[in-house]
N, CA, C and O atoms as a Tinker XYZ file with bonds, in Angstrom:
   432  protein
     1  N      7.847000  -15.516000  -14.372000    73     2
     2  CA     7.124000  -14.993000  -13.232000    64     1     3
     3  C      5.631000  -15.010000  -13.568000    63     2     4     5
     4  O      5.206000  -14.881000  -14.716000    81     3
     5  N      4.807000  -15.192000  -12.403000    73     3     6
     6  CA     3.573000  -15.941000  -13.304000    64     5     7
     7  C      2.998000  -14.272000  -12.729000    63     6     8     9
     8  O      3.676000  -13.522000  -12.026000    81     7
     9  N      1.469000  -13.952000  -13.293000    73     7    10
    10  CA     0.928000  -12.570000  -12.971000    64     9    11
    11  C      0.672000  -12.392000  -11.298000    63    10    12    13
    12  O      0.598000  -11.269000  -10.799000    81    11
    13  N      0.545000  -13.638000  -10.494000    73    11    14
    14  CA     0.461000  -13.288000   -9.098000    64    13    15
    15  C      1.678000  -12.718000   -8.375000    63    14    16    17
    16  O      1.647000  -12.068000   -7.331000    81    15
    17  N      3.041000  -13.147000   -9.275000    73    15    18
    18  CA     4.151000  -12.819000   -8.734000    64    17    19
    19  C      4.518000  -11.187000   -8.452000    63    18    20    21
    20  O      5.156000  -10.621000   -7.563000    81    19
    21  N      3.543000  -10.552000  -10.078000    73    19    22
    22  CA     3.800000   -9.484000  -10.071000    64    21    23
    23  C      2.537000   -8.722000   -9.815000    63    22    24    25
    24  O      2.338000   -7.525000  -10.021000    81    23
    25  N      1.590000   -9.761000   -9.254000    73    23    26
    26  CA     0.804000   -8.679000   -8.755000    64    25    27
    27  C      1.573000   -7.797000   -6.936000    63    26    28    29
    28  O      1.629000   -6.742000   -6.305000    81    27
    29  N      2.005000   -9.314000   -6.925000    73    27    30
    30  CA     2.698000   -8.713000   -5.132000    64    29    31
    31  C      3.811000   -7.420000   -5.365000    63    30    32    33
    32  O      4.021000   -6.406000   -4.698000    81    31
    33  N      4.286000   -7.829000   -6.352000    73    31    34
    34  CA     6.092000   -6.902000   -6.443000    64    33    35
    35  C      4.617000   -5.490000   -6.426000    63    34    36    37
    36  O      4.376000   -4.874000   -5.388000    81    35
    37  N      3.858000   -5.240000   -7.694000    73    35    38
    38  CA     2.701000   -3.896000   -7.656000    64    37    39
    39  C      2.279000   -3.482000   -6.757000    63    38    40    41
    40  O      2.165000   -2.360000   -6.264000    81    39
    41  N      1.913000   -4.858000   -6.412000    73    39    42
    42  CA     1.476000   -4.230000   -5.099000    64    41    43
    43  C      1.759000   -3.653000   -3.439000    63    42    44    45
    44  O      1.127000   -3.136000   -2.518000    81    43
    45  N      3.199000   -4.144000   -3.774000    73    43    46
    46  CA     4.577000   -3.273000   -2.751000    64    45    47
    47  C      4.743000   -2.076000   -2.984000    63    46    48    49
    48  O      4.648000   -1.215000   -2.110000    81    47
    49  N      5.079000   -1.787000   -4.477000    73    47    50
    50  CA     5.331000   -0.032000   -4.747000    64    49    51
    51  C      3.869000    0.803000   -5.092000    63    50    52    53
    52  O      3.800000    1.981000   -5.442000    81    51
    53  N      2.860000   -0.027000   -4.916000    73    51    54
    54  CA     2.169000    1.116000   -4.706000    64    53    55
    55  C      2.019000    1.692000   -3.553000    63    54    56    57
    56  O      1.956000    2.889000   -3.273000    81    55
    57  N      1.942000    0.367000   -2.624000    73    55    58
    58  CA     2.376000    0.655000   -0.970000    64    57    59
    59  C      3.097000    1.852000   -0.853000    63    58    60    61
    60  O      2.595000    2.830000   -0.299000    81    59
    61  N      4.434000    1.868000   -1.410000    73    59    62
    62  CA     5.356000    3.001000   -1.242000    64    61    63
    63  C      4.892000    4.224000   -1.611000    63    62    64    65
    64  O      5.035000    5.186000   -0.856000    81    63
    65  N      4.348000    4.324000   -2.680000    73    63    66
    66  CA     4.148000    5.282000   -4.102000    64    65    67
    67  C      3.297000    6.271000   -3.233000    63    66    68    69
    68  O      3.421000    7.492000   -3.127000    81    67
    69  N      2.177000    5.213000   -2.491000    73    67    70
    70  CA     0.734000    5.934000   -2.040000    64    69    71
    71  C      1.345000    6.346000   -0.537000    63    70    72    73
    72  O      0.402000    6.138000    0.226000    81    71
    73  N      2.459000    6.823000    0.232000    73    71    74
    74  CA     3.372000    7.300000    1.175000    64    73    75
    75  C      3.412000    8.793000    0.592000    63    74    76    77
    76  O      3.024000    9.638000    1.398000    81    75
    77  N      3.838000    9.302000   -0.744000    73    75    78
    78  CA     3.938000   10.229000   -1.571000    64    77    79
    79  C      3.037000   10.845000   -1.595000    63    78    80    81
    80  O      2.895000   11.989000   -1.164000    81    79
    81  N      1.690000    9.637000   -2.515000    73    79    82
    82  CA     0.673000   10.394000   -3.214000    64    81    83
    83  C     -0.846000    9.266000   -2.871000    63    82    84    85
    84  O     -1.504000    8.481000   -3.553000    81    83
    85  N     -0.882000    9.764000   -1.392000    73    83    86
    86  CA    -2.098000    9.034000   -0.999000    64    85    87
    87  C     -3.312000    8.551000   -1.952000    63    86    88    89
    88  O     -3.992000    7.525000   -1.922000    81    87
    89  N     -3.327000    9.598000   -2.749000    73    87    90
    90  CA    -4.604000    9.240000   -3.739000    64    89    91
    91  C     -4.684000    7.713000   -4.463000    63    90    92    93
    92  O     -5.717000    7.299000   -4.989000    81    91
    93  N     -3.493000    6.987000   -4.406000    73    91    94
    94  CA    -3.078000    5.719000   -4.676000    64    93    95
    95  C     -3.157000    4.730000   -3.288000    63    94    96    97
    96  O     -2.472000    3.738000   -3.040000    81    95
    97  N     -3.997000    5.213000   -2.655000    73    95    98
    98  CA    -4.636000    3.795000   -1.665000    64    97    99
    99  C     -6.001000    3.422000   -2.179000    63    98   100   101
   100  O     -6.647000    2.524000   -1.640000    81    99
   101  N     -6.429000    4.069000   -3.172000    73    99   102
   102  CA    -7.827000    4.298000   -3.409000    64   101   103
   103  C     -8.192000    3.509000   -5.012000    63   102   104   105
   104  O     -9.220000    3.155000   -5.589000    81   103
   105  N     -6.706000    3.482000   -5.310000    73   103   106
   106  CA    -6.488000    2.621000   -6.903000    64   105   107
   107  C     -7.077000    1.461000   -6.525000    63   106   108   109
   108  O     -7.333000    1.344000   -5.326000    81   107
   109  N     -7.332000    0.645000   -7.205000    73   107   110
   110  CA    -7.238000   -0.814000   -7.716000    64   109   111
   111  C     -6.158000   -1.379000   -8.703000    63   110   112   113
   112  O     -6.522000   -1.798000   -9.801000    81   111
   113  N     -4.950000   -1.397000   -8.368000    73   111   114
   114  CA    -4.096000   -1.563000   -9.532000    64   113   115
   115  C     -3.817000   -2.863000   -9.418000    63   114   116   117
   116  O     -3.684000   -3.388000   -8.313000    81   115
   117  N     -3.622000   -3.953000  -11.284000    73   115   118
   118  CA    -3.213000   -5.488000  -10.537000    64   117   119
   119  C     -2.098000   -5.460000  -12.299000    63   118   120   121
   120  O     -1.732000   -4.529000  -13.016000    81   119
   121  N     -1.934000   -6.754000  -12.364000    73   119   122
   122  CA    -1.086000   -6.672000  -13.354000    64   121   123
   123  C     -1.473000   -6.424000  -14.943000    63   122   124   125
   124  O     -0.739000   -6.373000  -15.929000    81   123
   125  N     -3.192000   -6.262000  -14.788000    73   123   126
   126  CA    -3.588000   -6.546000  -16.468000    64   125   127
   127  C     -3.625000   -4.873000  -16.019000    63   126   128   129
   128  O     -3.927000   -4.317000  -17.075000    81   127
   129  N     -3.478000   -3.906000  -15.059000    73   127   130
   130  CA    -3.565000   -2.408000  -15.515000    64   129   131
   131  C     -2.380000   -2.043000  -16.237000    63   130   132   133
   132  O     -2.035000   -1.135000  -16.993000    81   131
   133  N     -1.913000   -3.015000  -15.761000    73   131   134
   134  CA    -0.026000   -2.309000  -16.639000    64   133   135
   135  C     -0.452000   -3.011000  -17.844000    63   134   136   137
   136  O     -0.706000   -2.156000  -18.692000    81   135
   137  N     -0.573000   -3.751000  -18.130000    73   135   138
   138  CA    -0.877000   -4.496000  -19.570000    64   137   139
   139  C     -1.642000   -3.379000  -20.812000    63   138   140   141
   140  O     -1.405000   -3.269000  -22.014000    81   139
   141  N     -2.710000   -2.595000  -19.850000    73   139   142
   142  CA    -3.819000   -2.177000  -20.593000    64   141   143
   143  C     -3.072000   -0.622000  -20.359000    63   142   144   145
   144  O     -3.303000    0.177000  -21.266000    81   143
   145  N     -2.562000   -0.334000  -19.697000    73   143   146
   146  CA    -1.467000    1.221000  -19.969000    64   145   147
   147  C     -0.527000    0.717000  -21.097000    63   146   148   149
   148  O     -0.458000    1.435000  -22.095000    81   147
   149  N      0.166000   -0.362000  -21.070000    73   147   150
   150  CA     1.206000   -0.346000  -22.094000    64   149   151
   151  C      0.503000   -0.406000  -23.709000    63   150   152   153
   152  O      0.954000    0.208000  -24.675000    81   151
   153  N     -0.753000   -1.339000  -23.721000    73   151   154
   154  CA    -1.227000   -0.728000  -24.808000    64   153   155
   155  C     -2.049000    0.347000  -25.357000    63   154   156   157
   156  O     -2.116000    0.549000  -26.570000    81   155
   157  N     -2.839000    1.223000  -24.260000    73   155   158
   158  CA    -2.699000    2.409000  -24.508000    64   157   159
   159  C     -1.798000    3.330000  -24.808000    63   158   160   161
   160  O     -2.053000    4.242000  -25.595000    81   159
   161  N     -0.369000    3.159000  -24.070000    73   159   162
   162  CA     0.294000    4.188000  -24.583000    64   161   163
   163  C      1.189000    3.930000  -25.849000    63   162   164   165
   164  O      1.787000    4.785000  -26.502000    81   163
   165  N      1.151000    2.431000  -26.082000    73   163   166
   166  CA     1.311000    2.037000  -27.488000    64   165   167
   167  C      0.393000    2.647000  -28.637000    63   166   168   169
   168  O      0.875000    3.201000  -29.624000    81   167
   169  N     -0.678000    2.528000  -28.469000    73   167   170
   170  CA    -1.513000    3.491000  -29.740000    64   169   171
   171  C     -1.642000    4.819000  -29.651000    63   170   172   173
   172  O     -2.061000    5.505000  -30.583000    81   171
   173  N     -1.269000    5.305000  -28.451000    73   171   174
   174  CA    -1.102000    6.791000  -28.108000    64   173   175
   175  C     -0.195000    7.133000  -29.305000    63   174   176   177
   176  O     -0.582000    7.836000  -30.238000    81   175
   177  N      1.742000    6.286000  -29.176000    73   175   178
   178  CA     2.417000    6.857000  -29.821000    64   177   179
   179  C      2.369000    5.894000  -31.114000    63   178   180   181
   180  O      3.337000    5.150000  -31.270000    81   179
   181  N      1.358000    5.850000  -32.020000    73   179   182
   182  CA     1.195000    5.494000  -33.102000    64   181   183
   183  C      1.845000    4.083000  -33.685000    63   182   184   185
   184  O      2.404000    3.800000  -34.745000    81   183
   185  N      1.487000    3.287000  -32.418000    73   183   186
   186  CA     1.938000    1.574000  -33.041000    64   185   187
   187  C      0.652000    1.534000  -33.814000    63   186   188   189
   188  O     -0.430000    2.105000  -33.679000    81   187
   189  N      1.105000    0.722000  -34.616000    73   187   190
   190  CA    -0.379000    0.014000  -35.243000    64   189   191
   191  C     -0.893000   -1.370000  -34.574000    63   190   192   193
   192  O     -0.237000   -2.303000  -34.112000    81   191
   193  N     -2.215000   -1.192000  -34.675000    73   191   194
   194  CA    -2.907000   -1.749000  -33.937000    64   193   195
   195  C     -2.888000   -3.444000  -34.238000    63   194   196   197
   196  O     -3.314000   -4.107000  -33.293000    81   195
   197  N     -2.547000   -4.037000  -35.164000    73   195   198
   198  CA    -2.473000   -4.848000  -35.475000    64   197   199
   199  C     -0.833000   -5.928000  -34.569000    63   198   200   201
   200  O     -0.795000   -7.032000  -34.024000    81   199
   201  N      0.223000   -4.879000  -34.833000    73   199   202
   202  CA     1.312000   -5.177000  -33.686000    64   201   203
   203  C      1.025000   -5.135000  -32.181000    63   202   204   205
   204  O      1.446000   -5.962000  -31.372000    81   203
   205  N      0.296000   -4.124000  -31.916000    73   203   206
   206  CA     0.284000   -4.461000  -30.346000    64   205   207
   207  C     -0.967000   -5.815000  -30.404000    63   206   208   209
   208  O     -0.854000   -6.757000  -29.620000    81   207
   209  N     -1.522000   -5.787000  -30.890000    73   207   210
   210  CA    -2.593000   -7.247000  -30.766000    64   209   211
   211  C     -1.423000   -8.383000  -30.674000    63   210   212   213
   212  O     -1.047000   -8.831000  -29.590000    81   211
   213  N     -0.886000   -8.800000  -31.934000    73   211   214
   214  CA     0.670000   -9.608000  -31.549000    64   213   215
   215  C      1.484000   -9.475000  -30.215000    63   214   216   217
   216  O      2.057000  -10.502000  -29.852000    81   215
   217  N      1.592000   -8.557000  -29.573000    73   215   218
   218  CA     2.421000   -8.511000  -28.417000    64   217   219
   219  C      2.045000   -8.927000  -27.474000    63   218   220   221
   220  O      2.670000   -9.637000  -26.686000    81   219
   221  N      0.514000   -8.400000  -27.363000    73   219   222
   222  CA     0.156000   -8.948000  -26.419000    64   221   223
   223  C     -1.023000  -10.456000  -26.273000    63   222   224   225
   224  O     -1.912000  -10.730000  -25.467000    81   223
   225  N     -0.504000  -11.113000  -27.400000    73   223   226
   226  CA    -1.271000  -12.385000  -27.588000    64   225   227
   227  C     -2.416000  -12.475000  -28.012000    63   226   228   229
   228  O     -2.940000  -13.546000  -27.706000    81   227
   229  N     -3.187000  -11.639000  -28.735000    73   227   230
   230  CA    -4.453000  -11.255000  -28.487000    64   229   231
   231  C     -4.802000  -12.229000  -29.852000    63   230   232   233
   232  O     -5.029000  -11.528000  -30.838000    81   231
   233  N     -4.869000  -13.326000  -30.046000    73   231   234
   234  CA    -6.216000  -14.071000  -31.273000    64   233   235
   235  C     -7.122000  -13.574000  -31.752000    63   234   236   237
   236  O     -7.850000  -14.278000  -32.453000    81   235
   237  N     -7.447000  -12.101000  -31.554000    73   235   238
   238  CA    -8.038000  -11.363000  -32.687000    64   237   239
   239  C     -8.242000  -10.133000  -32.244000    63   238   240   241
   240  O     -8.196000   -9.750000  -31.076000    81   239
   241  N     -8.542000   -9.320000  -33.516000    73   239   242
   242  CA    -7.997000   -8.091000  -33.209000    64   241   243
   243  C     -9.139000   -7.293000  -32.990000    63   242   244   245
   244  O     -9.083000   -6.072000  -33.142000    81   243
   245  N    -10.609000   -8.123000  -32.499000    73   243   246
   246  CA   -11.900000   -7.385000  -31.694000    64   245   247
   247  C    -11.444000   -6.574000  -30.769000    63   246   248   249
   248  O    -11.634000   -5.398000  -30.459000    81   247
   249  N    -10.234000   -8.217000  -30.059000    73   247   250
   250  CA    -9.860000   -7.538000  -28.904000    64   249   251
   251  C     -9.381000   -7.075000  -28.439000    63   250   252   253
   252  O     -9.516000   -7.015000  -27.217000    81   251
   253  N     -8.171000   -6.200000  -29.338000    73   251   254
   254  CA    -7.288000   -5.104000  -29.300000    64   253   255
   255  C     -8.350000   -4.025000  -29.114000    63   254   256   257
   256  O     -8.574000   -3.345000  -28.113000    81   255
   257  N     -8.775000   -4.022000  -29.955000    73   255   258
   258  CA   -10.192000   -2.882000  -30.498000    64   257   259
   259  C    -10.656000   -2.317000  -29.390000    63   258   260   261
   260  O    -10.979000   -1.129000  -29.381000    81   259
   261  N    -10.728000   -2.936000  -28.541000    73   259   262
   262  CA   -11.518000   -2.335000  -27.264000    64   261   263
   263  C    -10.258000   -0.925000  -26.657000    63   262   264   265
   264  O    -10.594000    0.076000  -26.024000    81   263
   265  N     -9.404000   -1.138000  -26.922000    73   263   266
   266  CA    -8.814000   -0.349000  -26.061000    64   265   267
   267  C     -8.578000    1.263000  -26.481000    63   266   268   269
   268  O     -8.244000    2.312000  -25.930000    81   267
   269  N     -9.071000    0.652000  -28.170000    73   267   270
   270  CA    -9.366000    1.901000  -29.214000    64   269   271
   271  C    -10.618000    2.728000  -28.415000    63   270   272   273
   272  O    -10.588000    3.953000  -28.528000    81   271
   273  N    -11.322000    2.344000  -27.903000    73   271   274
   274  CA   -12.846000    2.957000  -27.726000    64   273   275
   275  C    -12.902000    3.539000  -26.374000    63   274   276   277
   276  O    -13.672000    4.355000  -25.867000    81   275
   277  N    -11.449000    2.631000  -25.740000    73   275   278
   278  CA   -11.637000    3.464000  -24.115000    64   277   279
   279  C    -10.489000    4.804000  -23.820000    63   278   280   281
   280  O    -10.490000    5.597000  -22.878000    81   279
   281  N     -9.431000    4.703000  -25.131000    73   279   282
   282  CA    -9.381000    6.177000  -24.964000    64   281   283
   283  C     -9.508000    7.561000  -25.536000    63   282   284   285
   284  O     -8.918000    7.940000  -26.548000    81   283
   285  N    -10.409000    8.358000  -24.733000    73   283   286
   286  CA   -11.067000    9.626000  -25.461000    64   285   287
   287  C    -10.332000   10.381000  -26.080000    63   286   288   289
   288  O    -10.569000   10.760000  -27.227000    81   287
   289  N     -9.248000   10.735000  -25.351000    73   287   290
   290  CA    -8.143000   11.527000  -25.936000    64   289   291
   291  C     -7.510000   11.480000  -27.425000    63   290   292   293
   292  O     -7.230000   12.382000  -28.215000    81   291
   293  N     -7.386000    9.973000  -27.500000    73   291   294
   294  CA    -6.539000    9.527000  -28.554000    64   293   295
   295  C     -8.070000    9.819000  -29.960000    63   294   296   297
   296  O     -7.946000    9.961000  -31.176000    81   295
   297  N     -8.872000    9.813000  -29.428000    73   295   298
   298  CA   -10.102000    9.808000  -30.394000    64   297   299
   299  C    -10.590000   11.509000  -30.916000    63   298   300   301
   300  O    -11.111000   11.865000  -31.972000    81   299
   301  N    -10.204000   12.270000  -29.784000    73   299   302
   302  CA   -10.114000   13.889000  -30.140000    64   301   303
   303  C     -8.844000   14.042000  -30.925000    63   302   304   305
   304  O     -8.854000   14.571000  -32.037000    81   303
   305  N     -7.835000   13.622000  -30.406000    73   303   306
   306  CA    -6.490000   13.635000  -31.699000    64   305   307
   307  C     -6.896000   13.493000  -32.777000    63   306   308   309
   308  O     -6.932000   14.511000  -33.468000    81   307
   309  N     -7.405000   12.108000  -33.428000    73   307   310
   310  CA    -8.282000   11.620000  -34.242000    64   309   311
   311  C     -9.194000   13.070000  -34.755000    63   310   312   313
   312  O     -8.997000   13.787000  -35.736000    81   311
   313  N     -9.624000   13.111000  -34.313000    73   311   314
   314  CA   -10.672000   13.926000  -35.136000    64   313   315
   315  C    -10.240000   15.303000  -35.486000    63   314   316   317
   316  O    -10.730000   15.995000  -36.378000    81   315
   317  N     -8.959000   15.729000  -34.432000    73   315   318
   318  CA    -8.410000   17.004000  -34.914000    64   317   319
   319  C     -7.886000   17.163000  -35.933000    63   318   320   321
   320  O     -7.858000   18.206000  -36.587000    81   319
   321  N     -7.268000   15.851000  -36.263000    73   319   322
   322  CA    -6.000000   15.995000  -37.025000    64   321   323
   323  C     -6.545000   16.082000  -38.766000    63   322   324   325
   324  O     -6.043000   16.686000  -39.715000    81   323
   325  N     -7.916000   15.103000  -38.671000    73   323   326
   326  CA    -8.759000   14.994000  -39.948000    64   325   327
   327  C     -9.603000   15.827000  -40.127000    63   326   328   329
   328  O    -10.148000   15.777000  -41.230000    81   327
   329  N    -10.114000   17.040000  -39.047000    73   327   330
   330  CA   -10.564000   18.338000  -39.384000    64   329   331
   331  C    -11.976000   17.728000  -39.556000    63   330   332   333
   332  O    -12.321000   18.823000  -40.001000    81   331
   333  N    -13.213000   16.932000  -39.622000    73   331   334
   334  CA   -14.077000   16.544000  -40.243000    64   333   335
   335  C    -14.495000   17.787000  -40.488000    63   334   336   337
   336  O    -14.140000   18.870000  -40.023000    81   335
   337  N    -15.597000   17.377000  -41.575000    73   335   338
   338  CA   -16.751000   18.538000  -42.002000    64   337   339
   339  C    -18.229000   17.641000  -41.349000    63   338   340   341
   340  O    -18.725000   16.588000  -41.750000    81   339
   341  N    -18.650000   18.561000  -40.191000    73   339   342
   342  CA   -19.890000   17.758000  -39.408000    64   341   343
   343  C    -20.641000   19.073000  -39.931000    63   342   344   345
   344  O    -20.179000   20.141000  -40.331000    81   343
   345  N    -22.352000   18.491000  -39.745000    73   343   346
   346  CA   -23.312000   19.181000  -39.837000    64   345   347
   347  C    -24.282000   19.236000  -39.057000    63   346   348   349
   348  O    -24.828000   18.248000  -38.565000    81   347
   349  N    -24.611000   20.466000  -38.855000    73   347   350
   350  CA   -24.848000   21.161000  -37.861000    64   349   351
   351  C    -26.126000   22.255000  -38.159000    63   350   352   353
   352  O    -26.031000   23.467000  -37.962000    81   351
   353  N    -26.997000   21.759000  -38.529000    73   351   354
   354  CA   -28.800000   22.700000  -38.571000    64   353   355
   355  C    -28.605000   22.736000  -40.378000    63   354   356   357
   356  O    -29.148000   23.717000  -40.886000    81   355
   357  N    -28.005000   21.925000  -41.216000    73   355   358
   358  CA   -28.627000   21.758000  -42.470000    64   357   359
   359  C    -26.833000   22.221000  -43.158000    63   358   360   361
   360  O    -26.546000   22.315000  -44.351000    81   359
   361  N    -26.171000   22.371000  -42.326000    73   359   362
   362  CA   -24.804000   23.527000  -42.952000    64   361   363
   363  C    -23.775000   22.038000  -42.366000    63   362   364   365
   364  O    -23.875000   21.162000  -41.507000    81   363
   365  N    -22.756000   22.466000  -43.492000    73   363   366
   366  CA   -21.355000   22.205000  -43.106000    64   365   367
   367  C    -20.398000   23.119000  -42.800000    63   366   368   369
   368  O    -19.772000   23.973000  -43.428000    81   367
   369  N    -20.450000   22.618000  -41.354000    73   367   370
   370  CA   -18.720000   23.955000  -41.185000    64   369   371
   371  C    -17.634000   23.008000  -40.868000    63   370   372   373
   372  O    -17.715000   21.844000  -41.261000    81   371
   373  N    -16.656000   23.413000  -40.204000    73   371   374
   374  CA   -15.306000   22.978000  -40.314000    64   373   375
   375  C    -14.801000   23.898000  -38.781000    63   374   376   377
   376  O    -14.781000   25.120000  -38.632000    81   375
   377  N    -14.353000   22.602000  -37.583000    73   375   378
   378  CA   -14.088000   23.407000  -36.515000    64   377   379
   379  C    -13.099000   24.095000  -36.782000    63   378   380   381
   380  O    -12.078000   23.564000  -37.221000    81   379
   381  N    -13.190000   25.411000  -36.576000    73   379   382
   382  CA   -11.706000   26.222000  -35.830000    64   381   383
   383  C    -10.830000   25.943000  -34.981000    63   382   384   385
   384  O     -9.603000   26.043000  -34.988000    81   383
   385  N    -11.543000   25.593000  -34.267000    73   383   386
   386  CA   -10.763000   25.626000  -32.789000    64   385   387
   387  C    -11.363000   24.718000  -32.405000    63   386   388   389
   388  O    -12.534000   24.381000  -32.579000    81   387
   389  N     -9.700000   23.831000  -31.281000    73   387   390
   390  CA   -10.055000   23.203000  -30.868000    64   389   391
   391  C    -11.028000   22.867000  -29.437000    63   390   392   393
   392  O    -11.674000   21.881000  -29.083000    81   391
   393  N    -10.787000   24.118000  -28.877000    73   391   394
   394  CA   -11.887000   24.021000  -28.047000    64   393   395
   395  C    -13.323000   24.203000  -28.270000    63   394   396   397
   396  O    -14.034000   23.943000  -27.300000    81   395
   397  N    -13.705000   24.464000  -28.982000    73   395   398
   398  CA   -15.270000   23.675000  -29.959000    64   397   399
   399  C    -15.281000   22.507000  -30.359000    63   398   400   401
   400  O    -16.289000   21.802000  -30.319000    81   399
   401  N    -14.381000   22.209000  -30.714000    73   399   402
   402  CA   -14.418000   20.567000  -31.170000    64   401   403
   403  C    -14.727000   19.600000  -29.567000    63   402   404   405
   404  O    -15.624000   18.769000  -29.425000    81   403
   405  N    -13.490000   20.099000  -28.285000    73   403   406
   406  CA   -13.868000   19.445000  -27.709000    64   405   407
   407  C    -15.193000   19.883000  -26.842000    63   406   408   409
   408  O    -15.190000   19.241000  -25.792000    81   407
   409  N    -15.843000   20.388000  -26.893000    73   407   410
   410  CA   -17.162000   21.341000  -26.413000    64   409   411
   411  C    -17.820000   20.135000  -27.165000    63   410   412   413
   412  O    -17.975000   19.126000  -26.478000    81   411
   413  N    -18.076000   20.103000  -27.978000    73   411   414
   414  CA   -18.894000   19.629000  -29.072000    64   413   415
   415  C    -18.571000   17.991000  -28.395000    63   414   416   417
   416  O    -19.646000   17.422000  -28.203000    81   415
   417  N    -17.872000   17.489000  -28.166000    73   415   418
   418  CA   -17.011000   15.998000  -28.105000    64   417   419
   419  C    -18.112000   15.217000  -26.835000    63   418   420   421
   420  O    -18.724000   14.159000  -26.688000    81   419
   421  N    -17.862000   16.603000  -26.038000    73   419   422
   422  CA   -18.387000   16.548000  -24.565000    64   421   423
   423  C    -19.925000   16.217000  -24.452000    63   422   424   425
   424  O    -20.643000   15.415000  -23.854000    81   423
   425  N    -20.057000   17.311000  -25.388000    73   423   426
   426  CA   -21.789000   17.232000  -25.370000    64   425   427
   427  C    -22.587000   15.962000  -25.882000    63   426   428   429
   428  O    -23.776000   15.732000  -25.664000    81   427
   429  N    -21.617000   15.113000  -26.670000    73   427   430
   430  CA   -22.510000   13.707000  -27.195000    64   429   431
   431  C    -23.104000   13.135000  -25.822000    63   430   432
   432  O    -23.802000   12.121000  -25.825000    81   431
């Protein structure tokens, strides 16, 4: 099935979908969004990045990379989980909590 095939089948059930949940007439959805959800939620649940580049054909792994940088979430995980020690007016502290961390995330 070539990607126009499945842009139509997408673009039937969103037809439907957005009957439900209007806010989906307003999408742009085509077939590389499913592409670029499946490898987001591939590094979400801890594929390595090097396999989903393989899956999805990718000849180098710049261009996996990108998908590292577009999600925030997965990048606050990241930083929770390694606790950094950032500095902050000459001092090192160590967040507590995570809602400072993401306070802090926000403010860049």
């Amino acid at each position: 099935m070539s990607r126009f095939g499945v842009r139509i089948i997408l673009q039937k059930y969103v037809r439907k979908a957005s009957e439900k949940l209007p806010v989906l007439k307003r999408k742009r959805l085509h077939p590389h969004s499913l592409r670029h959800s499946a490898a987001v939620h591939l590094l979400r649940s801890g594929v390595d990045i090097s396999t989903i580049a393989h899956l999805l054909g990718h000849a180098s792994l710049n261009t996996t990379n990108r998908y590292l940088s577009i999600d925030l979430e997965a990048k606050r995980e990241a930083i929770e989980k390694a606790q950094p020690l950032l500095t902050g007016n000459g001092k090192q502290q160590r967040w507590r909590k995570r809602a400072d961390l993401i306070a802090w995330l926000e403010s860049l």
